[in-house]
C-alpha positions in Angstrom: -0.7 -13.5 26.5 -4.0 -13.6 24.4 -5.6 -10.5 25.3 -8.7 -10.8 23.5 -9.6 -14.0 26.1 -7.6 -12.9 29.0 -8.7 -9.4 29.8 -12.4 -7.7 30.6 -13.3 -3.9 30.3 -14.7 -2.3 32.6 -15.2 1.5 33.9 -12.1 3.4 34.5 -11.7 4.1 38.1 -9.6 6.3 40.2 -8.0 3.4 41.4 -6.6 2.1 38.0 -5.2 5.6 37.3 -1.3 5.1 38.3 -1.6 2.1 35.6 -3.5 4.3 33.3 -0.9 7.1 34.2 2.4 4.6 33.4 0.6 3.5 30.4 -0.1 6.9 29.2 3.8 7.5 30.0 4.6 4.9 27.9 2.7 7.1 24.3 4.6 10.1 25.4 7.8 8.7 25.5 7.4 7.6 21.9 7.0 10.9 21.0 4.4 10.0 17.9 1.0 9.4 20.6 0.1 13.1 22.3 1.6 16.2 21.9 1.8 16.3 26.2 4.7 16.0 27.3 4.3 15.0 31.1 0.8 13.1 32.4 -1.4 14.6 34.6 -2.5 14.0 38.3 -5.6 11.8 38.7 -7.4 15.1 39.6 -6.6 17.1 36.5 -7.2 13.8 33.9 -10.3 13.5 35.6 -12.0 16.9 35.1 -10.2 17.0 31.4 -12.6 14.0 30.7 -16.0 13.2 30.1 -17.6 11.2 33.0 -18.6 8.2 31.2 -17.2 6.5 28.2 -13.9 5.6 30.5 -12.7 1.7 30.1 -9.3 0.1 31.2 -8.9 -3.4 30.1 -7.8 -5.7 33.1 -5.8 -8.9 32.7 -6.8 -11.6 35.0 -3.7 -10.6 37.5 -5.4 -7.4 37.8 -3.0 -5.4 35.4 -4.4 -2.5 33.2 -3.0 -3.7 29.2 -5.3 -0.3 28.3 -7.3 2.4 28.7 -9.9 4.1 26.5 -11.6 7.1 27.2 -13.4 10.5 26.0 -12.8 14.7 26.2 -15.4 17.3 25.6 -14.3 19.3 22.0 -15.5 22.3 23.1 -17.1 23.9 26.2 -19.9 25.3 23.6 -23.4 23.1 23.9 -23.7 22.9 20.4 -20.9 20.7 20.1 -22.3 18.5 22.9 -22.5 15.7 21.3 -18.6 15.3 19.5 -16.0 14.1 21.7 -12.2 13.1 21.4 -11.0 10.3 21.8 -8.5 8.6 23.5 -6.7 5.2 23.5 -3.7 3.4 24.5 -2.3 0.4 25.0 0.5 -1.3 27.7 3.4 -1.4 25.2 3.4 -5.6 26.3 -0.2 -6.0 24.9 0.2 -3.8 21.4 -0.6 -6.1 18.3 -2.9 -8.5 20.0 -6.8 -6.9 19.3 -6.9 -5.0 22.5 -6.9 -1.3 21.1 -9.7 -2.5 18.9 -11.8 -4.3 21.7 -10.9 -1.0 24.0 -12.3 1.6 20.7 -15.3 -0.4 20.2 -16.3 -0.4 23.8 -16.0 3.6 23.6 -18.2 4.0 20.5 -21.0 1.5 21.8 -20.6 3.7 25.3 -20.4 7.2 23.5 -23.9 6.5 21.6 -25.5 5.7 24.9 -24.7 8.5 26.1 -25.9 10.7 23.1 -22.7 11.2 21.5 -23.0 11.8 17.8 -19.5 12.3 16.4 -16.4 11.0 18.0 -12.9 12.3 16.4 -9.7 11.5 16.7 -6.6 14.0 16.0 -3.1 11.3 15.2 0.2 12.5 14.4 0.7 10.8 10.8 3.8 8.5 11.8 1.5 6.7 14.0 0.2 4.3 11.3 -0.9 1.7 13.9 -3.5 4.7 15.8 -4.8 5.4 12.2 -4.7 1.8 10.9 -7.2 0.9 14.0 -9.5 3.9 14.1 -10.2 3.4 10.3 -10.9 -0.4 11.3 -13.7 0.7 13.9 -15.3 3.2 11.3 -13.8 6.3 11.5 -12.6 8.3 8.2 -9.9 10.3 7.7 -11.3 14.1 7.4 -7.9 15.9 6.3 -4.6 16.6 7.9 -4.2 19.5 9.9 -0.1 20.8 8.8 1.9 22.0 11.4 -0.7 22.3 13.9 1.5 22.2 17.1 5.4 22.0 18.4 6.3 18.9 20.0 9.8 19.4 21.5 10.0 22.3 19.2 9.4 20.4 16.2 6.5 21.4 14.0 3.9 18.5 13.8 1.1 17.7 11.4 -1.9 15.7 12.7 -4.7 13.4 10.5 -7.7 14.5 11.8 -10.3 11.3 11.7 -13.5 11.4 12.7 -16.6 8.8 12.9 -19.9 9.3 12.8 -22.9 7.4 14.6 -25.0 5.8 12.7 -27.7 5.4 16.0 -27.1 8.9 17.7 -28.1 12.5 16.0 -29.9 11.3 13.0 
């Protein structure tokens, strides 16, 4: 399927979150997308993210192929304006332009709403999560060694992080 003609974005809704939730399964079982190990209930992924800035992309059959979406970096106001961000795609639909449509959609939504620096922490064997955030802008910062246990394994993250051109000049 052709996902760059076949699916639209639009907001992220409660609704679409046991798609968003299988999808999200999906990057934890890899083992190279999150360092969660189980996803959360609707009500906890809800309050652990911003309110706007959410996107699933929707196949004409209705089926989420992805889901892009935004969490506060800190609870201090001075970093109001930098947010994490989050993105996955339906193992079916990896490869085909979706992650890239999903990203874009989350930047042009983020500097609407006064976001000035989005970032972006990826375990380094995920080339493909690197590979397509340095294709929507974002630079690689450093890498952060050892900077959590997955499955008791030390892991090393590349932080990346891309700043707005429009927002917090």
């Amino acid at each position: 399927m052709d996902t760059l003609t076949k699916t639209i974005l639009q907001p992220l809704q409660s609704e679409h979150y046991p798609q968003v939730k299988a999808i999200y399964e999906q990057g934890i079982a890899t083992g190279n997308a999150t360092f969660e190990t189980t996803a959360p209930t609707w009500e906890t992924w809800n309050m652990s993210h911003l309110p706007h800035s959410r996107f699933v992309a929707l196949t004409d059959a209705g089926e989420v192929g992805g889901w892009a979406a935004l969490s506060p970096v800190s609870g201090r106001c001075v970093y109001g304006g930098v947010a994490e961000v989050s993105v996955y795609v339906h193992e079916n639909f990896r490869g085909q332009g979706l992650g890239a449509r999903l990203l874009n959609q989350l930047i042009t939504e983020s500097e609407a709403n006064g976001i000035w620096t989005l970032q972006a922490g990826i375990f380094k064997e995920n080339e493909a999560s690197v590979a397509l955030h340095q294709k929507c802008g974002f630079r690689m910062v450093g890498m952060r060694e050892r900077i959590g246990k997955l499955h008791g394994k030390w892991r090393d993250t590349i932080l990346l992080e891309r700043r707005s051109n429009l927002v917090g000049l």
